[in-house]
Backbone as CSV, one residue per row, in Angstrom:
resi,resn,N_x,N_y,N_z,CA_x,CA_y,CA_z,C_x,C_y,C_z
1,UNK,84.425,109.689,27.510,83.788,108.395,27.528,84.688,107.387,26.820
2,UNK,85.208,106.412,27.399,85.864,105.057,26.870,84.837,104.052,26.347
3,UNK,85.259,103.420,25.593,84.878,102.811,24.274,85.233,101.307,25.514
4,UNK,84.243,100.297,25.436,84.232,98.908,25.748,85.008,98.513,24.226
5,UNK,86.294,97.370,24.786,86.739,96.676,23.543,85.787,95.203,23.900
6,UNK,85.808,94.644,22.252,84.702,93.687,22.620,85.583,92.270,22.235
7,UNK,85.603,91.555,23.435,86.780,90.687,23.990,86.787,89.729,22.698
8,UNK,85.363,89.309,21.783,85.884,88.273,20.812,86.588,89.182,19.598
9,UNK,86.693,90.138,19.518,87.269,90.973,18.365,88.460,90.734,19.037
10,UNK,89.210,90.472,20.310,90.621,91.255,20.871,91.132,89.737,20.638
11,UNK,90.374,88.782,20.815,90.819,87.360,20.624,91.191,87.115,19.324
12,UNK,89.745,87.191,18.303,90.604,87.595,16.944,91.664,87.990,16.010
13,UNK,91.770,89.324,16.697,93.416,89.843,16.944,94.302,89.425,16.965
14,UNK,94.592,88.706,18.122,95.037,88.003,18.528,95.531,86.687,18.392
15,UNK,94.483,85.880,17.220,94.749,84.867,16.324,95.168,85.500,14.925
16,UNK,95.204,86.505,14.899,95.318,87.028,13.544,96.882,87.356,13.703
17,UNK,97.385,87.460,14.442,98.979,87.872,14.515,99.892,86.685,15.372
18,UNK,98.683,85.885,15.785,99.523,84.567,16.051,100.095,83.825,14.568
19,UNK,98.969,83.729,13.713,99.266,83.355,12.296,100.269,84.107,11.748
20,UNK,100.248,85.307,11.737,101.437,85.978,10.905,102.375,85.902,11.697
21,UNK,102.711,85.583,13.028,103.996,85.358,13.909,104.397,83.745,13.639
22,UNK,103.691,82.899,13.141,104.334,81.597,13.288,104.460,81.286,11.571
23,UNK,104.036,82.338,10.590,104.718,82.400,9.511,106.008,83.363,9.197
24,UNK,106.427,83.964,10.034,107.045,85.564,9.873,107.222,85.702,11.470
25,UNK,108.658,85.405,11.687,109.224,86.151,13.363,108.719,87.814,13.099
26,UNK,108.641,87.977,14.292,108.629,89.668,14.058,109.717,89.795,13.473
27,UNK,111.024,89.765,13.726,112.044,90.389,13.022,112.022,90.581,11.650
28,UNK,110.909,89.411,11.401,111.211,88.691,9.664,109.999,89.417,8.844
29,UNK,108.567,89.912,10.069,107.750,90.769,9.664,108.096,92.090,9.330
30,UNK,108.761,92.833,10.157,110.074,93.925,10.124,110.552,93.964,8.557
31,UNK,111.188,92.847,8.293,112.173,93.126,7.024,111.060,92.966,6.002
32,UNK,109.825,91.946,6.225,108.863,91.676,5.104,108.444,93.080,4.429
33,UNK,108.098,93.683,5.744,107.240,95.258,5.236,108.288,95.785,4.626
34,UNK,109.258,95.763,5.191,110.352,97.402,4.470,110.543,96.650,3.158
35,UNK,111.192,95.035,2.819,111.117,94.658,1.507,110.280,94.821,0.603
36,UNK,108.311,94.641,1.051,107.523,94.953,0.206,107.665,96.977,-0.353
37,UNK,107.977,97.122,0.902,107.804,98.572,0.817,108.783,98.927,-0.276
38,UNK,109.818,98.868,-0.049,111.021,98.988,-0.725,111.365,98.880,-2.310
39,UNK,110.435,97.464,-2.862,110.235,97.001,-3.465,109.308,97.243,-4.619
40,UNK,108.431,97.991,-4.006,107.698,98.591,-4.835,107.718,99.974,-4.908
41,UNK,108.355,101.025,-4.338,107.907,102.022,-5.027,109.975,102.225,-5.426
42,UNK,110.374,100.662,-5.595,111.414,100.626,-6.720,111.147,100.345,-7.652
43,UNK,110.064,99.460,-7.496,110.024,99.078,-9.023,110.369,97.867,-9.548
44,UNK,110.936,97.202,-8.161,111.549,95.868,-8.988,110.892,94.876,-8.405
45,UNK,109.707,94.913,-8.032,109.035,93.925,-7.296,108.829,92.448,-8.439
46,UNK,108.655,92.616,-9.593,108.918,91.950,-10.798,110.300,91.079,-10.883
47,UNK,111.111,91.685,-10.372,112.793,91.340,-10.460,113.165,90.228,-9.524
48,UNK,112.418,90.380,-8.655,112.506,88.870,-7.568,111.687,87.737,-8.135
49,UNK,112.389,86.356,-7.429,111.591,85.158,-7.255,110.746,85.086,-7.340
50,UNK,109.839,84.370,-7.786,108.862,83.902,-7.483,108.638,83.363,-6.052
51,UNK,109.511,82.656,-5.675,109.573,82.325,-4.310,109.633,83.599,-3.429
52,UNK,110.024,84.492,-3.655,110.371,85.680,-2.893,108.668,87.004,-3.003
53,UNK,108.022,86.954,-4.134,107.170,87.752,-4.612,106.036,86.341,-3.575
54,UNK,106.548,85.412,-3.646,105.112,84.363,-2.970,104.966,84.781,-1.445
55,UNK,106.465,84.940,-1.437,106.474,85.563,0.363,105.626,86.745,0.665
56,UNK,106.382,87.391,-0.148,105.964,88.881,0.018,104.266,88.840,-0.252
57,UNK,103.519,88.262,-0.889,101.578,88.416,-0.958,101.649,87.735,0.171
58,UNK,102.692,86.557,0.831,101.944,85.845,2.009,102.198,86.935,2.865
59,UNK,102.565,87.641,3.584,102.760,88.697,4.314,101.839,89.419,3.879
60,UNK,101.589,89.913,3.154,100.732,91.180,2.744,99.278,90.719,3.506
61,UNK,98.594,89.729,2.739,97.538,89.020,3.160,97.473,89.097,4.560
62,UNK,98.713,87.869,5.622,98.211,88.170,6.595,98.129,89.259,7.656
63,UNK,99.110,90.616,6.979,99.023,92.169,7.350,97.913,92.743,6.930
64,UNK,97.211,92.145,6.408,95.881,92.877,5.667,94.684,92.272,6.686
65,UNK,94.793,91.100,6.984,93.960,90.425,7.710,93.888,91.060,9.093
66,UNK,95.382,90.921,9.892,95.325,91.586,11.039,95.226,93.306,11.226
67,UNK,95.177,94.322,10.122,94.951,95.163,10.364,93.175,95.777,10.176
68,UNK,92.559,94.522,9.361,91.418,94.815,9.135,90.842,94.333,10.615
69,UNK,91.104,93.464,11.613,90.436,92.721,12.760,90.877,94.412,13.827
70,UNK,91.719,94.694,13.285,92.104,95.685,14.417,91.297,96.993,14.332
71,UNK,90.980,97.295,12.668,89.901,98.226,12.695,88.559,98.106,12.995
72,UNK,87.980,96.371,12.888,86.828,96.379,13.556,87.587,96.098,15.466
73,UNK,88.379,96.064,15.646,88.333,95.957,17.157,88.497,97.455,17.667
74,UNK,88.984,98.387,17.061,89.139,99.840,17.364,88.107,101.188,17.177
75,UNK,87.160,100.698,16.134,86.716,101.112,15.609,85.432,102.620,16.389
76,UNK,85.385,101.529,17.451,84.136,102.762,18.288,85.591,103.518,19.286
77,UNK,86.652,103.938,19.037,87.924,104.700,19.557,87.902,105.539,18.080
78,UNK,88.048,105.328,17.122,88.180,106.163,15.779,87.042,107.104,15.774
79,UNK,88.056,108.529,16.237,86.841,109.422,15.490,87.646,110.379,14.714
80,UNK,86.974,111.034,14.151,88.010,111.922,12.789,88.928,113.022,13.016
81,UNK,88.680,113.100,14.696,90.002,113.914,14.716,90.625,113.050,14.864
82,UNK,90.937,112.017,15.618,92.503,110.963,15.611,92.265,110.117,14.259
83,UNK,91.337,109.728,13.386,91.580,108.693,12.126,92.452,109.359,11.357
84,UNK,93.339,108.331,10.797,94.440,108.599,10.204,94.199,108.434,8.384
85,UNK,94.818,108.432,7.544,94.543,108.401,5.916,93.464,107.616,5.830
86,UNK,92.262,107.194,4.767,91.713,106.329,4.915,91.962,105.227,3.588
87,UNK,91.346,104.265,3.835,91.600,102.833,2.937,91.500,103.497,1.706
88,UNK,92.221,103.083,0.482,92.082,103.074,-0.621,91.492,101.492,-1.416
């Protein structure tokens, strides 16, 4: 049985990664994650800019935003054999 996606959640989506695409090229989303990533389990996330640490929460935020629209848009597809780690 397939799961109906429910078209104003996919629109959502959809505005939700338009925003993080016209703050952050993909390419630039790409380097955002591996920098945050990188960055912290170095340790030096402290060691950058301010300008640079401002980037990095603005990314986070709107990666947080669009992955939360995607779990309510996915959500009746998630069942616990395919769900993956869950939120901390």
């Amino acid at each position: 049985m397939s799961a109906t996606i429910n078209p104003l959640l996919l629109q959502q989506t959809a505005e939700k990664l338009q925003v993080l695409f016209q703050d952050f090229s993909p390419a630039e989303s790409r380097e955002q994650l591996w920098q945050l990533f990188s960055l912290t389990i170095s340790g030096a996330f402290n060691h950058q800019s301010v300008a640079e640490r401002q980037d990095l929460l603005v990314f986070y935020g709107h990666l947080q935003e669009v992955l939360v629209t995607l779990e309510q848009l996915l959500a009746p597809t998630i069942t616990p054999q395919n769900r993956g780690a869950q939120a901390f």
